[in-house]
mmCIF file as gemmi writes it, N, C-alpha and C atoms, coordinates in Angstrom:
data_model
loop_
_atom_site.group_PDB
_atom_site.id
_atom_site.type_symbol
_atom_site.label_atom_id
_atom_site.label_alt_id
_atom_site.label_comp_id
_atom_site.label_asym_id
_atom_site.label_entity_id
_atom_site.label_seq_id
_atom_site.pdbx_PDB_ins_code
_atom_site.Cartn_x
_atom_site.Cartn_y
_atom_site.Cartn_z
_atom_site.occupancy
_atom_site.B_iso_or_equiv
_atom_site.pdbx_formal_charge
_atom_site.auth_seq_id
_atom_site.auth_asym_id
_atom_site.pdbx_PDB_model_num
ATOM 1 N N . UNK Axp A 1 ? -81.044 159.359 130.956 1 0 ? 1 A 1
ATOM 2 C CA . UNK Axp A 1 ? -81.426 158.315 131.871 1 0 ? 1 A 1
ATOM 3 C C . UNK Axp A 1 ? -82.671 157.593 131.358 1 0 ? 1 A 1
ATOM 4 N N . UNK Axp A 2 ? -83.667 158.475 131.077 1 0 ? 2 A 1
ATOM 5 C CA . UNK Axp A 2 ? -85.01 157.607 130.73 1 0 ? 2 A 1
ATOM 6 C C . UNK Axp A 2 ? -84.95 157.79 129.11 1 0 ? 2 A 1
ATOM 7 N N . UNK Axp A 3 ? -84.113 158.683 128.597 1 0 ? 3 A 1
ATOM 8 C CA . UNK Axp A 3 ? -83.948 159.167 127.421 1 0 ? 3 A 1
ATOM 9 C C . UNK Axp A 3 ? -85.572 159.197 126.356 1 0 ? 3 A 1
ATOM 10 N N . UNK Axp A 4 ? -86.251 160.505 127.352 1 0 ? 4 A 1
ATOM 11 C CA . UNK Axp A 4 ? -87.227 161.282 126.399 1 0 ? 4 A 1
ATOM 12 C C . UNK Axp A 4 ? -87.214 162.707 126.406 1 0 ? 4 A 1
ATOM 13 N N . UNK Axp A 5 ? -87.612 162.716 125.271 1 0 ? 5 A 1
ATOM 14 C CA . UNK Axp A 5 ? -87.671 163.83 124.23 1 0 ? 5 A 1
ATOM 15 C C . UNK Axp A 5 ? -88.78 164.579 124.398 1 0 ? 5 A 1
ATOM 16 N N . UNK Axp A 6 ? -89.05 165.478 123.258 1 0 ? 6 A 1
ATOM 17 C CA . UNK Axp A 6 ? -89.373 166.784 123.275 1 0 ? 6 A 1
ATOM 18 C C . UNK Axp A 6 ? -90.839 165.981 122.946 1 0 ? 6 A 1
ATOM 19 N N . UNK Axp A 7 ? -91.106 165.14 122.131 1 0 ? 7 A 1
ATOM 20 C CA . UNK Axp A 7 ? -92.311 165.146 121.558 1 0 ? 7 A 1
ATOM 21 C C . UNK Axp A 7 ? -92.735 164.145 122.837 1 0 ? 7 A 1
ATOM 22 N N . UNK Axp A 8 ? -92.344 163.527 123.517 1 0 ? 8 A 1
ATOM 23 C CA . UNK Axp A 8 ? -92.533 162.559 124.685 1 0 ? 8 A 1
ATOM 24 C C . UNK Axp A 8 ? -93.327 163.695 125.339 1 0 ? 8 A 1
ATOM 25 N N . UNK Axp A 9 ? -92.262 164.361 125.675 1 0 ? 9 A 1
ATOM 26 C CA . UNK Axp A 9 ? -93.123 165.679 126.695 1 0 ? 9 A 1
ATOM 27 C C . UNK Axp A 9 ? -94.581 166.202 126.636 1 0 ? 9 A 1
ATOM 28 N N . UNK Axp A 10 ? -94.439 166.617 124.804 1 0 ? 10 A 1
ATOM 29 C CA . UNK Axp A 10 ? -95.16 167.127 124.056 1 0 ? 10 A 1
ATOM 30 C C . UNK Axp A 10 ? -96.651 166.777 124.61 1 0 ? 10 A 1
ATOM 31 N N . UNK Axp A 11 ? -96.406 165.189 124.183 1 0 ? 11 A 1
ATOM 32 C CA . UNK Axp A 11 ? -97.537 164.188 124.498 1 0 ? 11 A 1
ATOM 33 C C . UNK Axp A 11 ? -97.819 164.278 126.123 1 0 ? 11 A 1
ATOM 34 N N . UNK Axp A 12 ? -97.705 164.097 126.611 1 0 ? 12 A 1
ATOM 35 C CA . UNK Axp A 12 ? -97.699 163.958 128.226 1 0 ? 12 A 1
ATOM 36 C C . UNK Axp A 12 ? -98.625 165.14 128.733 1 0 ? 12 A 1
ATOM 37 N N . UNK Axp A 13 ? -97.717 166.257 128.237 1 0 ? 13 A 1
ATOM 38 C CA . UNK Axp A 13 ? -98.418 167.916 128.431 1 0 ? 13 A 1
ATOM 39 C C . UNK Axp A 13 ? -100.031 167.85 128.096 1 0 ? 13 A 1
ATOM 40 N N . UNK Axp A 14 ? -100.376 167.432 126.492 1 0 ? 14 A 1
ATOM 41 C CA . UNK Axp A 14 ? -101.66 168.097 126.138 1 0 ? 14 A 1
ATOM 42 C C . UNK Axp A 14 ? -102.003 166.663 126.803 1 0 ? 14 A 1
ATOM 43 N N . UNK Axp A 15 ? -101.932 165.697 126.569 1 0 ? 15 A 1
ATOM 44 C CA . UNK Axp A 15 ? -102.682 164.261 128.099 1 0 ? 15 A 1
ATOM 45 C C . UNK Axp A 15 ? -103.484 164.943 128.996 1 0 ? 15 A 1
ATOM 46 N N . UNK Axp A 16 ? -102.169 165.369 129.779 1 0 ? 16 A 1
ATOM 47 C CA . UNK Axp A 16 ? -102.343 166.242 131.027 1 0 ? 16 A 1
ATOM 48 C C . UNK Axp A 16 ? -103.288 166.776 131.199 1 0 ? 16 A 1
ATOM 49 N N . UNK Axp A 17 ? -103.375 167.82 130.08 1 0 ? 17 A 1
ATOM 50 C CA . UNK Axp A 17 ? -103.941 169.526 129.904 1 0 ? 17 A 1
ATOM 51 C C . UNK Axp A 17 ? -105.598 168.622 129.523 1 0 ? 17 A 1
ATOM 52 N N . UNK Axp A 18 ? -105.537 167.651 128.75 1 0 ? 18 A 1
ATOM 53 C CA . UNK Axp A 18 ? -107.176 167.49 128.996 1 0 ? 18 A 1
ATOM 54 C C . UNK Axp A 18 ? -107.326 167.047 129.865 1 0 ? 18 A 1
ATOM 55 N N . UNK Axp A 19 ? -106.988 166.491 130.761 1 0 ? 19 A 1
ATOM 56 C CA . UNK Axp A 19 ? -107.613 165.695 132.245 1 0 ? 19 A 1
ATOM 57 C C . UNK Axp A 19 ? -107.861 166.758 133.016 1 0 ? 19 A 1
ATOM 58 N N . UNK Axp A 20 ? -106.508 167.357 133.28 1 0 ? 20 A 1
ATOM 59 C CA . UNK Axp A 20 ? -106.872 168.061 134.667 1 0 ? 20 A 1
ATOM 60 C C . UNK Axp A 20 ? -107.458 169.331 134.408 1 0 ? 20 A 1
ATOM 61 N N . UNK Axp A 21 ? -107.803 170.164 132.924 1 0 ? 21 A 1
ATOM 62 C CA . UNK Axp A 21 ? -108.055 171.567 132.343 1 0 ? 21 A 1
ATOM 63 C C . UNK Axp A 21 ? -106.679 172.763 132.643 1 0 ? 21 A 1
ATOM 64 N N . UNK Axp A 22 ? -107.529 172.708 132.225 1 0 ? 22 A 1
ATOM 65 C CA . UNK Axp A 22 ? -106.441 174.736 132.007 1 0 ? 22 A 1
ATOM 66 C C . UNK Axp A 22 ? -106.317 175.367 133.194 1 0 ? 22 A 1
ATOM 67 N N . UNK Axp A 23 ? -107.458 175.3 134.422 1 0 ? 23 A 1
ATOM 68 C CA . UNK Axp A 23 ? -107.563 176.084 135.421 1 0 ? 23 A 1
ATOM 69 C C . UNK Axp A 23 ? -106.274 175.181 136.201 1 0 ? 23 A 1
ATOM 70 N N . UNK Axp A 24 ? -106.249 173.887 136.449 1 0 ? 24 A 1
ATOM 71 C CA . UNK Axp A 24 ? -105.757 173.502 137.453 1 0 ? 24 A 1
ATOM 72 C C . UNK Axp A 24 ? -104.449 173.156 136.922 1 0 ? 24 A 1
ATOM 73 N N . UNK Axp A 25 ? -103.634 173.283 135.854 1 0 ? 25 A 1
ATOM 74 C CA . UNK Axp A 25 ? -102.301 172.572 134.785 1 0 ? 25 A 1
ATOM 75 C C . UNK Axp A 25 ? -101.028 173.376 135.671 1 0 ? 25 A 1
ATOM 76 N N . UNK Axp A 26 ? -101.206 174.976 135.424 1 0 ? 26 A 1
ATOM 77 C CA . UNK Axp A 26 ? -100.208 175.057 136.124 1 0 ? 26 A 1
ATOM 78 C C . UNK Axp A 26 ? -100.05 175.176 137.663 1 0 ? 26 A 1
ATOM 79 N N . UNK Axp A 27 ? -100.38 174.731 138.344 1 0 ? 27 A 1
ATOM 80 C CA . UNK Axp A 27 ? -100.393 174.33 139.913 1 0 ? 27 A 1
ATOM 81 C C . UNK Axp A 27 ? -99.712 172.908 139.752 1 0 ? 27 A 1
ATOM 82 N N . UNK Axp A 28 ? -100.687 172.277 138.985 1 0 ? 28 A 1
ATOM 83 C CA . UNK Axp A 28 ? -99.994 170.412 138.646 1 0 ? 28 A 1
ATOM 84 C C . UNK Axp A 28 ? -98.164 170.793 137.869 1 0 ? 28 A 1
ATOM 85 N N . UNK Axp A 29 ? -98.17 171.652 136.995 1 0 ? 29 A 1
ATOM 86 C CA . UNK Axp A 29 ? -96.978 171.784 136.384 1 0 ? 29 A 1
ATOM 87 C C . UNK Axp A 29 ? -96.212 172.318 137.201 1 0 ? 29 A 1
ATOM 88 N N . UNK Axp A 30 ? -96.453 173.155 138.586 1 0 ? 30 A 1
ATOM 89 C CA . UNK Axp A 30 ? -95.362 173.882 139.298 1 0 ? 30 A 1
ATOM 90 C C . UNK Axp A 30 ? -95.01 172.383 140.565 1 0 ? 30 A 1
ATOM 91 N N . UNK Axp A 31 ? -96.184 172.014 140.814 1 0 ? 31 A 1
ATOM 92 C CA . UNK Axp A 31 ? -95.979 170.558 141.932 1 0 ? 31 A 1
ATOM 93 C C . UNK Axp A 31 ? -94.982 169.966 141.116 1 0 ? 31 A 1
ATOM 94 N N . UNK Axp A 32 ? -94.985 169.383 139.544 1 0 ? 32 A 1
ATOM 95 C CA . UNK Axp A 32 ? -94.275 168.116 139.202 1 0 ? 32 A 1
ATOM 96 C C . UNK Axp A 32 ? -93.108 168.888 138.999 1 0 ? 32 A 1
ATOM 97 N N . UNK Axp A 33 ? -92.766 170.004 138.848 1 0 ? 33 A 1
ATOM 98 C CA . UNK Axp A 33 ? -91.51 170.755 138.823 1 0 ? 33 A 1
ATOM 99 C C . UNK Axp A 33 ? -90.586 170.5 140.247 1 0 ? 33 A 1
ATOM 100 N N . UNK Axp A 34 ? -91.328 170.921 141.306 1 0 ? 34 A 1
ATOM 101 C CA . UNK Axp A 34 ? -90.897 170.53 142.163 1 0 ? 34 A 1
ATOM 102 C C . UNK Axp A 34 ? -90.565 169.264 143.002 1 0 ? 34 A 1
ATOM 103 N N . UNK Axp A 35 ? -91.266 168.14 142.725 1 0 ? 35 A 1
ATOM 104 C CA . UNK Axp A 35 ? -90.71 166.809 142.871 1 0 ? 35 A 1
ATOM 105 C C . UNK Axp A 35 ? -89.977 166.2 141.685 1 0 ? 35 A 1
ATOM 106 N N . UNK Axp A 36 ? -89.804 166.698 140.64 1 0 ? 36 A 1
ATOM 107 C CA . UNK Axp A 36 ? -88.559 166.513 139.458 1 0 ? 36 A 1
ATOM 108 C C . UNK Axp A 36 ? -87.232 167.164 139.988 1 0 ? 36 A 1
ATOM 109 N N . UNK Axp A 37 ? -87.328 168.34 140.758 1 0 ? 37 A 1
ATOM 110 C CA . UNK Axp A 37 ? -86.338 168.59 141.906 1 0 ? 37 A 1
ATOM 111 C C . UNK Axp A 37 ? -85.648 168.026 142.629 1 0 ? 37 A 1
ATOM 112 N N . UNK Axp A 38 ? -86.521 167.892 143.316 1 0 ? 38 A 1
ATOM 113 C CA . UNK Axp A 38 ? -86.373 166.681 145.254 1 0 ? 38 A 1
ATOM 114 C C . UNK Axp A 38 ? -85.82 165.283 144.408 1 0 ? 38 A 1
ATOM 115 N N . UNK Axp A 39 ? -86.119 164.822 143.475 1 0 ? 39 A 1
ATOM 116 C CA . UNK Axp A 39 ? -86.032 163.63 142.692 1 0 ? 39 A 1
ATOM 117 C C . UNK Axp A 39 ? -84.686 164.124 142.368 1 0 ? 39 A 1
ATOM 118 N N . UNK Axp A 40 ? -84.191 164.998 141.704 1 0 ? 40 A 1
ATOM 119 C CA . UNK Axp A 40 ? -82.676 165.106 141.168 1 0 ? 40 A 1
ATOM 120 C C . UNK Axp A 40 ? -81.934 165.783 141.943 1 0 ? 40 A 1
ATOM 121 N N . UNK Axp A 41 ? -81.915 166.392 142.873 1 0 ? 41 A 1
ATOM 122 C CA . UNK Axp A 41 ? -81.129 167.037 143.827 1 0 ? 41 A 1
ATOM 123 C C . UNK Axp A 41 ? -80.81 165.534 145.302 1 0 ? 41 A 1
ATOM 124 N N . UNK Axp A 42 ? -81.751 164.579 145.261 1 0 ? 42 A 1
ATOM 125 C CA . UNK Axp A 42 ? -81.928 163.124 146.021 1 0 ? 42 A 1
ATOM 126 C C . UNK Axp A 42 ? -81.065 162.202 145.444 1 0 ? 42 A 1
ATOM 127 N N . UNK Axp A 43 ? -80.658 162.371 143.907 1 0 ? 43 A 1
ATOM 128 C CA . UNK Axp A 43 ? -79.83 161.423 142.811 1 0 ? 43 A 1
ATOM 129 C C . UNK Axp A 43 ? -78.58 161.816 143.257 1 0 ? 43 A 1
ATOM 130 N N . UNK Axp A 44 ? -78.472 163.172 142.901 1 0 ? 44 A 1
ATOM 131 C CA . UNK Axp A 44 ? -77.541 163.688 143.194 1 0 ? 44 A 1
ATOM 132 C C . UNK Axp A 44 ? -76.251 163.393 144.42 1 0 ? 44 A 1
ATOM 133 N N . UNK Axp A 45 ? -76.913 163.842 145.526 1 0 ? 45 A 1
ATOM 134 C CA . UNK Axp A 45 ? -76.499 163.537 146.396 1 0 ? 45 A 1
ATOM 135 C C . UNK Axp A 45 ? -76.266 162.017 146.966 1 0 ? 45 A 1
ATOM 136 N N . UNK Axp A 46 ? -76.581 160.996 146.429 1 0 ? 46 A 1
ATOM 137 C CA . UNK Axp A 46 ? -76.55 159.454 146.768 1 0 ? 46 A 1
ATOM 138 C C . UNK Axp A 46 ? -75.211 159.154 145.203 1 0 ? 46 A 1
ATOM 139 N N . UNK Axp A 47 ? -75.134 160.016 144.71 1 0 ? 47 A 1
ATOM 140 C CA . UNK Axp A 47 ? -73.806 160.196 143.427 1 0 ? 47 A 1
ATOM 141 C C . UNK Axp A 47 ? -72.808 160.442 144.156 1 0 ? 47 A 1
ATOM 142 N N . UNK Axp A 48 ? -72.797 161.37 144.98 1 0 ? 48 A 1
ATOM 143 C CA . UNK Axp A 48 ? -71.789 162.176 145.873 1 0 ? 48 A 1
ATOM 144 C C . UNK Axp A 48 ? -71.278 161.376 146.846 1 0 ? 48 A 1
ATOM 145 N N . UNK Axp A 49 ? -72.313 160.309 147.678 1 0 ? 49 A 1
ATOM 146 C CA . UNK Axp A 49 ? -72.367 159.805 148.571 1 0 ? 49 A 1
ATOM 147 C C . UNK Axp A 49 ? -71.253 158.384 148.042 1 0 ? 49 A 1
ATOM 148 N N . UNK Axp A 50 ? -71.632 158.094 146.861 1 0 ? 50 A 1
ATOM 149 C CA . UNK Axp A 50 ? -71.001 156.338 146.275 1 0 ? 50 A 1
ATOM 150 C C . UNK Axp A 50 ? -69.585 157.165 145.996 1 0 ? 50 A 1
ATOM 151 N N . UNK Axp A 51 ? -69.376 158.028 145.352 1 0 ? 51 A 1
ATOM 152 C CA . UNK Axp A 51 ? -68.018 158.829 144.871 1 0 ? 51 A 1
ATOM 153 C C . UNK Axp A 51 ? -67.135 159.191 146.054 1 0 ? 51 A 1
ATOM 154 N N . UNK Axp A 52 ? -68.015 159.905 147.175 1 0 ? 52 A 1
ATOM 155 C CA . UNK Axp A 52 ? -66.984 159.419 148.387 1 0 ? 52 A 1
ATOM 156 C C . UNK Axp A 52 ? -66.279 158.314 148.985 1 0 ? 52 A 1
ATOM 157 N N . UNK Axp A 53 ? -67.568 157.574 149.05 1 0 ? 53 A 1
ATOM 158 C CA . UNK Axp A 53 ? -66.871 156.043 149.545 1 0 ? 53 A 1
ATOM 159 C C . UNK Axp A 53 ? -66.304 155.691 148.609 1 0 ? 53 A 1
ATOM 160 N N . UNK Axp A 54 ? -66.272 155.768 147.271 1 0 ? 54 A 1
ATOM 161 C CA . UNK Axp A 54 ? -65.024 155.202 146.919 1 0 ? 54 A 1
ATOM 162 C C . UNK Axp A 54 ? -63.469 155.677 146.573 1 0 ? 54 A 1
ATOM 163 N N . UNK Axp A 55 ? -63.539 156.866 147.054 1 0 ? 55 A 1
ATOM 164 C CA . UNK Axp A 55 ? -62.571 157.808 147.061 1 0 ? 55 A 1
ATOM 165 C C . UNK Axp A 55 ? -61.857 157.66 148.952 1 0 ? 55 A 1
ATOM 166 N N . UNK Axp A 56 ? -63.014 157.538 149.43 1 0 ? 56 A 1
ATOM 167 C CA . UNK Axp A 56 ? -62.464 156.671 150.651 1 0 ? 56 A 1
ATOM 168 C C . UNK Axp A 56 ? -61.341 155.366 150.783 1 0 ? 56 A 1
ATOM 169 N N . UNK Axp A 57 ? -62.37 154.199 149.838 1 0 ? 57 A 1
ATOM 170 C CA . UNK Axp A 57 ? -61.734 152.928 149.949 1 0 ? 57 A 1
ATOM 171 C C . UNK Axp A 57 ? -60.204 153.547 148.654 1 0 ? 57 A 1
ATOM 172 N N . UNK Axp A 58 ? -60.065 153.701 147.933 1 0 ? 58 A 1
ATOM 173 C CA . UNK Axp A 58 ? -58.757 154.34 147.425 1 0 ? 58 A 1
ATOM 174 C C . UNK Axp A 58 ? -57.844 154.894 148.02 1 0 ? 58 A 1
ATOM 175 N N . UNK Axp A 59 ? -58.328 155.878 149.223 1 0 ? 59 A 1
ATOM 176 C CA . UNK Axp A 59 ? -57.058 156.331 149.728 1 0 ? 59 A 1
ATOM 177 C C . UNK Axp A 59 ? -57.02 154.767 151.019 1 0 ? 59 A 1
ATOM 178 N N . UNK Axp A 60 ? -58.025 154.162 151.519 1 0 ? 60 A 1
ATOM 179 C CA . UNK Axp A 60 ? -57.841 153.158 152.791 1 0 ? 60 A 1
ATOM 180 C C . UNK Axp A 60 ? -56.697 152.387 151.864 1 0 ? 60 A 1
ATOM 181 N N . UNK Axp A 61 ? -56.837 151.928 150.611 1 0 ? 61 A 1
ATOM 182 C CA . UNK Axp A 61 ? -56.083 151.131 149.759 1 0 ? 61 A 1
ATOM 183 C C . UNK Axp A 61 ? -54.214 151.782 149.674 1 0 ? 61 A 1
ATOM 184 N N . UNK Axp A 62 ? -54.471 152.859 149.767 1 0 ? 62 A 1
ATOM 185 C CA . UNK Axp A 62 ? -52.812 153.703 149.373 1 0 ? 62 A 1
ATOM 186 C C . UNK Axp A 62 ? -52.407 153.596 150.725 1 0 ? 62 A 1
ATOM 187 N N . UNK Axp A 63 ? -53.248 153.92 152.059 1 0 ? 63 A 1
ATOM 188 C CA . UNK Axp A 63 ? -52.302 153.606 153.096 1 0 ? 63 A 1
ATOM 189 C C . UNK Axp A 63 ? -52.067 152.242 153.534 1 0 ? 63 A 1
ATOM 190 N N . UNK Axp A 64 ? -52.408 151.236 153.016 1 0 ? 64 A 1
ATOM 191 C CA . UNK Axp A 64 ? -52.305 150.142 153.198 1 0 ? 64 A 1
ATOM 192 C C . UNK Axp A 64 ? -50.814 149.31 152.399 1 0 ? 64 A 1
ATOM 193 N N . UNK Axp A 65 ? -50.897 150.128 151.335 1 0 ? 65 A 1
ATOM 194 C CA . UNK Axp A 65 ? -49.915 149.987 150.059 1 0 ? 65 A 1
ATOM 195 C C . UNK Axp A 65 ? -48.809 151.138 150.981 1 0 ? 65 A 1
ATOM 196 N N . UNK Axp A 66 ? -48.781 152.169 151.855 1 0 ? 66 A 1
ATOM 197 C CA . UNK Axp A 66 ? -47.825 153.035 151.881 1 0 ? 66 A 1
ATOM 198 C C . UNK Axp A 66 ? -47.135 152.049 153.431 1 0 ? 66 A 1
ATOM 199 N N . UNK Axp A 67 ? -47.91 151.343 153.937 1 0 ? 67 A 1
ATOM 200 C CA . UNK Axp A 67 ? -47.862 150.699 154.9 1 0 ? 67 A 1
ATOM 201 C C . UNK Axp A 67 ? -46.856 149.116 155.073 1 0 ? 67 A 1
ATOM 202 N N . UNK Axp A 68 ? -47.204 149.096 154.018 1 0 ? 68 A 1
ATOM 203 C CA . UNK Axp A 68 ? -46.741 147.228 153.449 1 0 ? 68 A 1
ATOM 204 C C . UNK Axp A 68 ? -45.046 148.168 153.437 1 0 ? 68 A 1
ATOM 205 N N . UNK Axp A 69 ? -45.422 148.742 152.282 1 0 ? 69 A 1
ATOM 206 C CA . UNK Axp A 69 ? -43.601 149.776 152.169 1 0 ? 69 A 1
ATOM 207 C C . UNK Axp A 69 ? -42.811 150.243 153.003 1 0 ? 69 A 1
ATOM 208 N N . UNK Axp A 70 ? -43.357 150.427 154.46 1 0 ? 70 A 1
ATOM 209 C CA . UNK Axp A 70 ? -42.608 151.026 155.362 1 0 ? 70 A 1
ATOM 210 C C . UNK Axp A 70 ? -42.489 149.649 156.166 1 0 ? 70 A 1
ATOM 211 N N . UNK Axp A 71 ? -43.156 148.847 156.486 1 0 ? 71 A 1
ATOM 212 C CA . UNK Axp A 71 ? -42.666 147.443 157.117 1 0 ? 71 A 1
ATOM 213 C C . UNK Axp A 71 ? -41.581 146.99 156.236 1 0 ? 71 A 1
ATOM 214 N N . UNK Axp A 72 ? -41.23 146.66 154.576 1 0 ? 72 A 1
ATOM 215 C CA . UNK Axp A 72 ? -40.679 146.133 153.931 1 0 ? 72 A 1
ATOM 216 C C . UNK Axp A 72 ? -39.237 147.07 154.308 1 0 ? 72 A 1
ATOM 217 N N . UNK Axp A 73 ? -39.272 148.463 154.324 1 0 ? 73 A 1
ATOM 218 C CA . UNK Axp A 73 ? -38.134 149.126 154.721 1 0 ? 73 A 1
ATOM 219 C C . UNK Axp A 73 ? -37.658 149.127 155.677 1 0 ? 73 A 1
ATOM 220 N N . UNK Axp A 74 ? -38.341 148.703 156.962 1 0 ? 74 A 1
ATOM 221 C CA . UNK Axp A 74 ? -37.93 148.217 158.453 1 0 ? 74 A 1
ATOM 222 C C . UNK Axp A 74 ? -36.967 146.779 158.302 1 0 ? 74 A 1
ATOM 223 N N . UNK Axp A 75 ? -37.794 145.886 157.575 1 0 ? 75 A 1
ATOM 224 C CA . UNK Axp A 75 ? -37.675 145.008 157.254 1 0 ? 75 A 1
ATOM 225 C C . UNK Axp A 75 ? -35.819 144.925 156.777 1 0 ? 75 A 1
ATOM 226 N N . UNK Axp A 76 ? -35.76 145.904 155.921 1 0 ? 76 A 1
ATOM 227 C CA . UNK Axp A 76 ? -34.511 145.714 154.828 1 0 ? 76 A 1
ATOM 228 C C . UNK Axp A 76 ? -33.588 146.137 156.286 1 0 ? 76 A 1
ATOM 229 N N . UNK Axp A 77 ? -33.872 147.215 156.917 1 0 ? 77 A 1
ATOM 230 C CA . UNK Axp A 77 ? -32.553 147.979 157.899 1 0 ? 77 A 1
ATOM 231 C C . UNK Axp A 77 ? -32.669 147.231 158.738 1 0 ? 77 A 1
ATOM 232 N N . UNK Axp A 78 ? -33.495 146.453 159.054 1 0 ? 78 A 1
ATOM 233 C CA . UNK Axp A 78 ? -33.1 145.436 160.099 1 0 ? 78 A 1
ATOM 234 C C . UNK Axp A 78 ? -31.943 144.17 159.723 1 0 ? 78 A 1
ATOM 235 N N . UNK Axp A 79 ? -32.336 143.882 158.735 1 0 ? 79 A 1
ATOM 236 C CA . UNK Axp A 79 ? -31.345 142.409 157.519 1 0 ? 79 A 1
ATOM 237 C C . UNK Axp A 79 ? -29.999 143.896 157.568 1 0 ? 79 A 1
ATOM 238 N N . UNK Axp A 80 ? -30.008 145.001 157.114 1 0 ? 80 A 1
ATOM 239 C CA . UNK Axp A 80 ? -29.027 145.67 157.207 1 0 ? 80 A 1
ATOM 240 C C . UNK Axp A 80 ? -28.281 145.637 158.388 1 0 ? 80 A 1
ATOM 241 N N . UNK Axp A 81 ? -28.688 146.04 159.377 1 0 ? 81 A 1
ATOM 242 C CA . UNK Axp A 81 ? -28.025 145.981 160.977 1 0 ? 81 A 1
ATOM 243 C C . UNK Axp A 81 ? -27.424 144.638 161.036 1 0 ? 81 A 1
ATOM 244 N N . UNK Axp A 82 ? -27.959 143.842 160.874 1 0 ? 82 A 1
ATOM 245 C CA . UNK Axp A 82 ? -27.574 142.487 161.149 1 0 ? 82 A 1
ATOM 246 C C . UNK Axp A 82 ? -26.818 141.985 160.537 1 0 ? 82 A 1
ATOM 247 N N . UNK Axp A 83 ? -26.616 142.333 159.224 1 0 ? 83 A 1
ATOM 248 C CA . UNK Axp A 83 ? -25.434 141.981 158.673 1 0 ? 83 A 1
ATOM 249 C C . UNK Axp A 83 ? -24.15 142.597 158.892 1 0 ? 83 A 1
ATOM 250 N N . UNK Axp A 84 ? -24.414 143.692 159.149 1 0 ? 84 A 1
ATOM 251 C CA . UNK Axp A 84 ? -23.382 144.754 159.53 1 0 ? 84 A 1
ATOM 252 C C . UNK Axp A 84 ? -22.432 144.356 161.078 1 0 ? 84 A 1
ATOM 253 N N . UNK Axp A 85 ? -23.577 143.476 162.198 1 0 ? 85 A 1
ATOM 254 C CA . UNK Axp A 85 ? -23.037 143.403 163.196 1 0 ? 85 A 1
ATOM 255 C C . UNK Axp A 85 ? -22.15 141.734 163.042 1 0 ? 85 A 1
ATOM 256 N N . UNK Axp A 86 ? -22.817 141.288 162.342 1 0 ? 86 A 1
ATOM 257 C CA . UNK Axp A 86 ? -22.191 139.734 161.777 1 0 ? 86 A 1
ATOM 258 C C . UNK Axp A 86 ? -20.921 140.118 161.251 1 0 ? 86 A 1
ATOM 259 N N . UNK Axp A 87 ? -20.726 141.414 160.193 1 0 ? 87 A 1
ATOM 260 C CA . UNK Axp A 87 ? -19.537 141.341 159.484 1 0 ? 87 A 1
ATOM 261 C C . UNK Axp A 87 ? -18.301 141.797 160.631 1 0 ? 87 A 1
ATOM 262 N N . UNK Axp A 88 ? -18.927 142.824 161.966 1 0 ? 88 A 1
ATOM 263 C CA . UNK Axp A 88 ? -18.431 143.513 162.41 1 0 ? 88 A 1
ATOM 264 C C . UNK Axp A 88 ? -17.498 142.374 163.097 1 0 ? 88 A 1
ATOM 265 N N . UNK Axp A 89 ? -18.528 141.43 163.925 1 0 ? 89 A 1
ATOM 266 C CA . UNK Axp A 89 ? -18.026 140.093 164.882 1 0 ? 89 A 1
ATOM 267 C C . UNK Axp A 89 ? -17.397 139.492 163.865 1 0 ? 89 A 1
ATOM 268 N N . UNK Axp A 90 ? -17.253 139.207 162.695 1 0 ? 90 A 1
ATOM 269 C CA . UNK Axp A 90 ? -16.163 138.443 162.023 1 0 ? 90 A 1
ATOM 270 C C . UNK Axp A 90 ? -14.786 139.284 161.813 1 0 ? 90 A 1
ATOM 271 N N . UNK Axp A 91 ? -14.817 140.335 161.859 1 0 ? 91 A 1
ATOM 272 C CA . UNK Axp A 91 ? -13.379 141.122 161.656 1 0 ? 91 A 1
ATOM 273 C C . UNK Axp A 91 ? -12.797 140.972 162.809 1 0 ? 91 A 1
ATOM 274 N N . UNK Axp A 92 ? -13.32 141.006 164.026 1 0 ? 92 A 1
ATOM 275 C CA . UNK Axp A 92 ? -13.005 141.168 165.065 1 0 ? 92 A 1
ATOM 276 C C . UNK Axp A 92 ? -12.542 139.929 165.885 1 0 ? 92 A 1
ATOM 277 N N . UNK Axp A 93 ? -12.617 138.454 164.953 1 0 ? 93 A 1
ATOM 278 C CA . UNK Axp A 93 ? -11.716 137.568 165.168 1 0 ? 93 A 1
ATOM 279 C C . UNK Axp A 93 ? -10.92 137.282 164.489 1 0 ? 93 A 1
């Protein structure tokens, strides 16, 4: 995603490590651990969230498509009946 590396890190770490010292690094390193968390477990779930809805609108789309098909088949047995009763009234004079 942000595509950095080891020496990115590298750099960042000893940054870090002189500002804030040695006493206070890992408290700061266990905090940014934990909002690098909340941050990807938050991605995560808003991934899950777009993948539903569109797994939603796909199936809203198939019953719509399974829908059109069953009117079109009403459609046909009805033109069926009707021809059937047309042919019936023509034999029958």
């Amino acid at each position: 995603m942000f595509d950095v590396g080891f020496w990115e890190f590298a750099l960042i770490g000893i940054i870090a490590l002189i500002i804030v010292g040695p006493e206070r690094m890992p408290a700061i390193a266990r905090k940014a651990g934990t909002y690098v968390g909340k941050a990807k477990r938050f991605i995560d779930n808003i991934q899950d969230d777009i993948s539903d809805e569109l797994e939603i609108e796909k199936l809203k789309e198939h019953l719509n498509t399974v829908d059109n098909k069953s009117n079109i088949l009403e459609i046909f047995d009805d033109t069926k009946n009707t021809l059937s009763d047309i042919k019936n009234n023509t034999d029958q004079k």
